[in-house]
ZADO-1210 file (C-alpha; in nm, 4 decimals, padded with zeros to 6 digits):
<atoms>
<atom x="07.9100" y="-04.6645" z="-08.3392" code="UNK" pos="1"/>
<atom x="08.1703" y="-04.5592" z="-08.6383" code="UNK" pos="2"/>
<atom x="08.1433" y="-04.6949" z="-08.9733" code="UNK" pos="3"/>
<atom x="08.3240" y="-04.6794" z="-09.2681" code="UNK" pos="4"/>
<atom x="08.3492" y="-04.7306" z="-09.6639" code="UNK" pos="5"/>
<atom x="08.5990" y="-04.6626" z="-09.9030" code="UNK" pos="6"/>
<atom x="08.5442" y="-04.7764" z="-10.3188" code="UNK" pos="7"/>
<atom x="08.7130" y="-04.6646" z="-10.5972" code="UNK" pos="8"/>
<atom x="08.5066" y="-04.5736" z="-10.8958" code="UNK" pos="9"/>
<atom x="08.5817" y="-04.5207" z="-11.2483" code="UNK" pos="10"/>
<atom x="08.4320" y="-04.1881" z="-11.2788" code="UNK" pos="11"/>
<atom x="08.5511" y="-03.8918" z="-11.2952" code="UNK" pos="12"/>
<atom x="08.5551" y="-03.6869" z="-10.9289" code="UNK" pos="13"/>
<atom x="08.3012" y="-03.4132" z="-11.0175" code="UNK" pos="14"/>
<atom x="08.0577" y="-03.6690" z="-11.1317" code="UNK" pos="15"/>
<atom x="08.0626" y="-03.9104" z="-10.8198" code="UNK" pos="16"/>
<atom x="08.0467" y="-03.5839" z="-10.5699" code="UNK" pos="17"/>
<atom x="07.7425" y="-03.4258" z="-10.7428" code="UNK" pos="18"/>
<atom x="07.6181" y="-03.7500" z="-10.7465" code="UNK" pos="19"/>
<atom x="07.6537" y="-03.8380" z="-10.3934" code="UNK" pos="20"/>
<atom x="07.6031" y="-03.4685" z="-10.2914" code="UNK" pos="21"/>
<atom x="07.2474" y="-03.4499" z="-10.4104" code="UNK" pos="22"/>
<atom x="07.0607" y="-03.6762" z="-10.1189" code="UNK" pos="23"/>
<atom x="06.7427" y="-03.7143" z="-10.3709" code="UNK" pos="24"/>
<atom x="06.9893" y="-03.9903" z="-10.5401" code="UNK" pos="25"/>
<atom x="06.9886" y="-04.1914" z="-10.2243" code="UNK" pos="26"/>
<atom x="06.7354" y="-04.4404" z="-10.2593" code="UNK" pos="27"/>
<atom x="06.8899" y="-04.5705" z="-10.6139" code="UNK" pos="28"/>
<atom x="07.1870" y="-04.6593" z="-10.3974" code="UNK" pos="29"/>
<atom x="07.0941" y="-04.7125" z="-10.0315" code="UNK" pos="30"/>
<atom x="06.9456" y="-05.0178" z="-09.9075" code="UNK" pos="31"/>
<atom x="06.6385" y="-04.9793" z="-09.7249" code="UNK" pos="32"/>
<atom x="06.5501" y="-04.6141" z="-09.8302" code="UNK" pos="33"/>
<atom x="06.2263" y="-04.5408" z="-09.9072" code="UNK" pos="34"/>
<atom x="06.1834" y="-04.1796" z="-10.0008" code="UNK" pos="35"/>
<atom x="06.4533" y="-03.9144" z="-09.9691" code="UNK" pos="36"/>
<atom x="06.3855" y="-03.5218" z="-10.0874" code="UNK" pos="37"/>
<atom x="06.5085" y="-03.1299" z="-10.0343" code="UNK" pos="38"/>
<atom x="06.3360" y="-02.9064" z="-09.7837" code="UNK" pos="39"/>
<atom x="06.5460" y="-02.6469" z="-09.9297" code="UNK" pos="40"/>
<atom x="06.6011" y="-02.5230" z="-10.2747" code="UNK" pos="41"/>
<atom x="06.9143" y="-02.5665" z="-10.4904" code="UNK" pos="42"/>
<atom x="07.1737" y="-02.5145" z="-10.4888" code="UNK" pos="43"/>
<atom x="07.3273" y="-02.7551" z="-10.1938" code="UNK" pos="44"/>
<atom x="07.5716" y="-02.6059" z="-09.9702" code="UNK" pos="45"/>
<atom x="07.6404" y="-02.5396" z="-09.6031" code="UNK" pos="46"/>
<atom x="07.2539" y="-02.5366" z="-09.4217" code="UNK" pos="47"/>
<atom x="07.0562" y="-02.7131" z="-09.6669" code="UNK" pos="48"/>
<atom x="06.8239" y="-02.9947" z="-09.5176" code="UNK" pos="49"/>
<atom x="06.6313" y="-03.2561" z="-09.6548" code="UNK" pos="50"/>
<atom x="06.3660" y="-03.5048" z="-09.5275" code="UNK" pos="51"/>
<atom x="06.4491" y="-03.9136" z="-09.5838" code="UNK" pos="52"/>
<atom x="06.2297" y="-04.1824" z="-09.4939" code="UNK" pos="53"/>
<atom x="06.3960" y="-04.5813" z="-09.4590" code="UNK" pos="54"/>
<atom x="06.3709" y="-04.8780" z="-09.2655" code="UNK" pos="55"/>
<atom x="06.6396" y="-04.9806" z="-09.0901" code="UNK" pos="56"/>
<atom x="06.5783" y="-05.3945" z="-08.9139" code="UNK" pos="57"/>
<atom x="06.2403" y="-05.3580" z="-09.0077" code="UNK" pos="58"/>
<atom x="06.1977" y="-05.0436" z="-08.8507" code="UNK" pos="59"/>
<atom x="06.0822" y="-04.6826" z="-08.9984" code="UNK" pos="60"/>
<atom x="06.3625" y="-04.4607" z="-08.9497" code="UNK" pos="61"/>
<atom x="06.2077" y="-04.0610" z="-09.0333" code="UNK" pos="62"/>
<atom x="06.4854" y="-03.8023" z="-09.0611" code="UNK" pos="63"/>
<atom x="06.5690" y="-03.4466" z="-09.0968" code="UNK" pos="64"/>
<atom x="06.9204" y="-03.3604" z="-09.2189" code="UNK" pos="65"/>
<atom x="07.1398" y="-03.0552" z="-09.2467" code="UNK" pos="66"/>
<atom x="07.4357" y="-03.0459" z="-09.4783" code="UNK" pos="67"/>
<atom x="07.7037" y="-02.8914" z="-09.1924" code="UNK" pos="68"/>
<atom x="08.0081" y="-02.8845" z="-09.4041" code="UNK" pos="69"/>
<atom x="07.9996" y="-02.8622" z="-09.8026" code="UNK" pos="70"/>
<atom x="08.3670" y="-02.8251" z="-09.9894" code="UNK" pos="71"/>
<atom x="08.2376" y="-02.8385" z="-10.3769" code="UNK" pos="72"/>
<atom x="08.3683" y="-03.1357" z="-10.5305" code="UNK" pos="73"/>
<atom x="08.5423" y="-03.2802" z="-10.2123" code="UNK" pos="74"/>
<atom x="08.3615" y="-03.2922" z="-09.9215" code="UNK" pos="75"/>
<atom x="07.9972" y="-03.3453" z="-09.7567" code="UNK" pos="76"/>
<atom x="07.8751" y="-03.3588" z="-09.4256" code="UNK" pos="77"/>
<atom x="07.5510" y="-03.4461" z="-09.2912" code="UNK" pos="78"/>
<atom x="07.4355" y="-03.4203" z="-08.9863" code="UNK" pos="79"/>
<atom x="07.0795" y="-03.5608" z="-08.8469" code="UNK" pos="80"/>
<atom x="06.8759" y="-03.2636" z="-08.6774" code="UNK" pos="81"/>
<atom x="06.5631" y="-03.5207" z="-08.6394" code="UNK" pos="82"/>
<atom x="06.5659" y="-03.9293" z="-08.6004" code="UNK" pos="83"/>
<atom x="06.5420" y="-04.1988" z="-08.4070" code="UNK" pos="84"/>
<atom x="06.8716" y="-04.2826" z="-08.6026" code="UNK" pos="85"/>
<atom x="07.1046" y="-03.9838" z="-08.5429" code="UNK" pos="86"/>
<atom x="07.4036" y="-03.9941" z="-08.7320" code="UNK" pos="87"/>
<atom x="07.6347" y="-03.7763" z="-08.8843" code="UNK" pos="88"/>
<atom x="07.8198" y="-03.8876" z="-09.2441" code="UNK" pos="89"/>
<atom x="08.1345" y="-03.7698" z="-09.3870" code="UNK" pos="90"/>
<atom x="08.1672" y="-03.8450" z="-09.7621" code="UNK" pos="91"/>
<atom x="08.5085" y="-03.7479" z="-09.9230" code="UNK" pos="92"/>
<atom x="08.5755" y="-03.7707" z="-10.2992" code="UNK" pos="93"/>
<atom x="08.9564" y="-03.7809" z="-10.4372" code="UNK" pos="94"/>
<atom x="09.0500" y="-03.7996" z="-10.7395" code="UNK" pos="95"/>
<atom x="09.2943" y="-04.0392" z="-10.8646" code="UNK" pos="96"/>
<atom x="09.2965" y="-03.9551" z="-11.2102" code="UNK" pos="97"/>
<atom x="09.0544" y="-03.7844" z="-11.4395" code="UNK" pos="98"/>
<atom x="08.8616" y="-04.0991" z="-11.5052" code="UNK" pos="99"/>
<atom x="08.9234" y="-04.2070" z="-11.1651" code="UNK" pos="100"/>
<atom x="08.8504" y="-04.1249" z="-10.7905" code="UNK" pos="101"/>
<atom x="08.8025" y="-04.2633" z="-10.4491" code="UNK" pos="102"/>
<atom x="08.4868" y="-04.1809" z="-10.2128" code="UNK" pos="103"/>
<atom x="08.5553" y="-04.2328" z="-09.8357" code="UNK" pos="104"/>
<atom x="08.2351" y="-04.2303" z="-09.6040" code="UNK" pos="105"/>
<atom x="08.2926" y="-04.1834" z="-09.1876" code="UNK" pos="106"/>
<atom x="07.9494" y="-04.2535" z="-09.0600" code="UNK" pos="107"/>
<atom x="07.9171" y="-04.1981" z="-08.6513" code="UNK" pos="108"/>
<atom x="07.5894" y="-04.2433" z="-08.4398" code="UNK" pos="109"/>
<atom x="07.3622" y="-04.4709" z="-08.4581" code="UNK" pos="110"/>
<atom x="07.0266" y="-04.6265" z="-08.2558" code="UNK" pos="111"/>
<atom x="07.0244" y="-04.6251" z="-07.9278" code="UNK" pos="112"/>
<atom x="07.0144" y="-04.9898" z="-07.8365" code="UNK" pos="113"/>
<atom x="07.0950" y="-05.2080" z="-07.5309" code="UNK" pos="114"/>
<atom x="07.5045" y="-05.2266" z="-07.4516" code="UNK" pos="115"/>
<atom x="07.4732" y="-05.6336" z="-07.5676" code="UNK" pos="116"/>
<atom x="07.2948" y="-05.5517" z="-07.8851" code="UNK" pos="117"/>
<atom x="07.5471" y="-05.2743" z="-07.9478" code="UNK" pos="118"/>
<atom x="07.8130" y="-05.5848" z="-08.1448" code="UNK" pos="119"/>
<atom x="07.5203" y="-05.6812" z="-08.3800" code="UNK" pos="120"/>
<atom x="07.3643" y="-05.3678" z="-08.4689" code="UNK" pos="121"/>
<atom x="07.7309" y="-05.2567" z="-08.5502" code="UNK" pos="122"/>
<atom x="07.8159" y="-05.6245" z="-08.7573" code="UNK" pos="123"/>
<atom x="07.4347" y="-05.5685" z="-08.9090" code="UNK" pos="124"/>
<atom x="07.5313" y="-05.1876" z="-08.9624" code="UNK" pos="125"/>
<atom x="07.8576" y="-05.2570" z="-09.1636" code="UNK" pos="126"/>
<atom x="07.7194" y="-05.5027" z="-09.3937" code="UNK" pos="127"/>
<atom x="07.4433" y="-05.2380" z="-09.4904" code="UNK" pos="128"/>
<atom x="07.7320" y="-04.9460" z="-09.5425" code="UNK" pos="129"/>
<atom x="07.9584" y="-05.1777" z="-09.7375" code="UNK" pos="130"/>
<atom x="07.6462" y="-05.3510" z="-09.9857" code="UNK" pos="131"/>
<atom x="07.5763" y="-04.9559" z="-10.0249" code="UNK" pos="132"/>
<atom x="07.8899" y="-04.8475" z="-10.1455" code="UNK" pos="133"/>
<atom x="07.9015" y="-05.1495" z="-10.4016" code="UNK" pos="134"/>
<atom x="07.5738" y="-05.0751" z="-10.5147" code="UNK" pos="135"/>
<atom x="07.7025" y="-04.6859" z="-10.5824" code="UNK" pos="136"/>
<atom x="07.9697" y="-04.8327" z="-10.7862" code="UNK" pos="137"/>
<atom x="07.8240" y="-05.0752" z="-10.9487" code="UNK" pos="138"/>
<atom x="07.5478" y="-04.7811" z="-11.0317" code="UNK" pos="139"/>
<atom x="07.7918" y="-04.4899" z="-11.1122" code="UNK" pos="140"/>
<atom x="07.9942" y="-04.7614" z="-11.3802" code="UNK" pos="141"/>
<atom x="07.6946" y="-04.8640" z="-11.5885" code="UNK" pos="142"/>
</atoms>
């Protein structure tokens, strides 16, 4: 399954990557997230996991995530080590101008369900991503 968002915020790029870079934000902005924390110690880069806990359709979703490509300011990726919900995320921040950027997310994986349920879980999936990202803006402008 592939997934994607892509929001402009008015903020300025080094605030909405630090923002989105630090994974203990993600429950202010992710539906469905119950607890999300570090198993390493600052500062984030390249290697660092952390340990989230959501529900995903009424299901607990336990995680373990590794941070396999960090560009400071630009670029995140996270891959899932542990889950029942492997996936691997690619956010992107650009600046548009210095009040100003845009934050792509690539999301890939997914549950393994049944080849029929594959159309809703995707549909179901989507929606989730895209009430996300307008949550994160709506969040980051306040």
């Amino acid at each position: 399954m592939n997934l994607a968002a892509h929001r402009e915020i008015a903020r300025p790029a080094d605030e909405v990557f630090s923002f989105l870079a630090d994974a203990s934000n993600n429950p202010r902005w992710q539906s469905g997230m119950q607890s999300c924390e570090w198993t390493d110690e600052p500062p984030i880069g390249t290697g660092s996991r952390y340990r989230q806990v959501a529900t995903f359709m009424g299901r607990p979703v336990v995680s373990v995530f590794e941070v396999s490509e960090f560009e400071p300011g630009r670029t995140i990726r996270i891959d899932t080590l542990e889950s029942t919900f492997p996936i691997s995320v690619i956010r992107t921040v650009t600046p548009i101008d210095s009040d100003r950027c845009a934050v792509t997310a690539d999301i890939s994986g997914g549950p393994n369900v049944p080849r029929v349920l594959q159309p809703l879980v995707r549909r179901l999936a989507q929606r989730s991503v895209d009430r996300d990202y307008d949550r994160l803006v709506a969040l980051l402008e306040a």
